[in-house]
N, C-alpha and C positions, 0 to 999 in steps of 0.2 A: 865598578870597574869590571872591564868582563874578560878573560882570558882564557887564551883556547890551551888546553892541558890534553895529552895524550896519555899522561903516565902516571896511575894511582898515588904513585912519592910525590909528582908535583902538585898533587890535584890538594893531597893533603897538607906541603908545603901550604898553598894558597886559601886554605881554608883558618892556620893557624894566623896567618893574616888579614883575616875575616875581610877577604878581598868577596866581591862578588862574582860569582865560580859557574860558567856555563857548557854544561857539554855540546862541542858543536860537533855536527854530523859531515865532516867532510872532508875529503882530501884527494891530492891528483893520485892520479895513475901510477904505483911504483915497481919500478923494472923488476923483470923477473928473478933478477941475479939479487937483490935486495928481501925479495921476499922470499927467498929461499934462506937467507940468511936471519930471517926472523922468526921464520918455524920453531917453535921450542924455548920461547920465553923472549928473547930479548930484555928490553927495558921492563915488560911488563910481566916479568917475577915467573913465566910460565902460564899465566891465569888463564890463557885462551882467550877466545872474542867474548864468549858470554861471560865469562870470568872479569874481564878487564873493562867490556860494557857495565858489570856491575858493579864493581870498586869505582868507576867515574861517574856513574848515576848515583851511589851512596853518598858521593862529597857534592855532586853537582847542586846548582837551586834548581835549575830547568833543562830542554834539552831542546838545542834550533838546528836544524838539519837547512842547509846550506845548496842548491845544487851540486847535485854529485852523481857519482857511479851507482855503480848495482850493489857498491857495500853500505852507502849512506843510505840507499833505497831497503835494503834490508833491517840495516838500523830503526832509521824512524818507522817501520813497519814493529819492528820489537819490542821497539820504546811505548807504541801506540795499544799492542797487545798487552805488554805488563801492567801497563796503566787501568788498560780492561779488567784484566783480572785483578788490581786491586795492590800492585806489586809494587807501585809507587803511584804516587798521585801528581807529581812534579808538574810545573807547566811545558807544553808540547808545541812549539810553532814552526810550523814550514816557513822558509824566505823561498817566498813565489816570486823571486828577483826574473824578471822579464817573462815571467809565467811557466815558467821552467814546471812549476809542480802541477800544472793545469790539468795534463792527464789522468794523473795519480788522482787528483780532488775529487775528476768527475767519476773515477773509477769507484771512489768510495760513493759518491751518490748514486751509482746504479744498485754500487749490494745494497746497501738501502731499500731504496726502490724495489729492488728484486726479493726483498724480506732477509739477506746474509746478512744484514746486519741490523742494528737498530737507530732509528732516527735519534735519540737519548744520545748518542756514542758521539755524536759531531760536539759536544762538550771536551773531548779527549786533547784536542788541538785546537790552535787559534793559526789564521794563515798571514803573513802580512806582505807587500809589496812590495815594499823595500826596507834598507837596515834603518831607517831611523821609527820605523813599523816596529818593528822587531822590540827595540829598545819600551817603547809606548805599552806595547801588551807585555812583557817582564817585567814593569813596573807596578810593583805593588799585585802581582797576579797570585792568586792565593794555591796553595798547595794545597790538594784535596786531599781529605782522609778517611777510608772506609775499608772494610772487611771486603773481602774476595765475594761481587755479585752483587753488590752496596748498592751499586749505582743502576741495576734493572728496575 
């Protein structure tokens, strides 16, 4: 069962329900009078983004970044970096839903190419085409596990 959870209390709710627990990476655009009013904790205890990103990646099993803005675009770039280093292993998938992520992909095969990055590192994510993609590569996707630099 997959459920989208924004807020560490539910995230751990749904884990005591040994529900299957995904962080998704996305959400619309919200007004400026709203997110002024969520400056300094809100729902999520004060944690901050990288605070409240890692309380939902601690309960999460994987993490699917959805078409989105420049904070989902930061997201799974963080997700993808921690993983790097070794800061969780989770599984990583883009929904390339209408090729939305097409830029970003080839953007990673230039640093590649260009040596910023490592061919080894395209293990970090799986991309899929549509949601029933998605579901197909979470299934049974194993969580990797190594020390900081394991995977060079």
């Amino acid at each position: 069962m997959q459920e989208r959870v924004e807020d560490p209390a539910d995230a751990r709710s749904a884990r005591r329900k040994e529900q299957f627990l995904v962080s998704i990476l996305n959400s619309k655009p919200v007004p400026r009078q709203q997110r002024a009013s969520r400056k300094g904790g809100g729902r999520s205890g004060g944690l901050g983004t990288s605070g409240r990103e890692r309380a939902v990646l601690h309960l999460a099993a994987a993490v699917v970044a959805f078409p989105g803005g420049f904070g989902t675009m930061e997201e799974i770039i963080e997700m993808l970096t921690w993983k790097q280093l070794g800061i969780h292993g989770k599984p990583i998938v883009f929904a390339n839903i209408g090729g939305y992520f097409d830029p970003l992909l080839a953007q990673f095969d230039v640093a590649i190419r260009s040596g910023y990055a490592r061919p080894e590192d395209r293990i970090l994510f799986a991309v899929a085409e549509n949601t029933k993609s998605i579901l197909t590569l979470l299934d049974g996707a194993p969580v990797l596990s190594r020390n900081a630099g394991g995977w060079a």
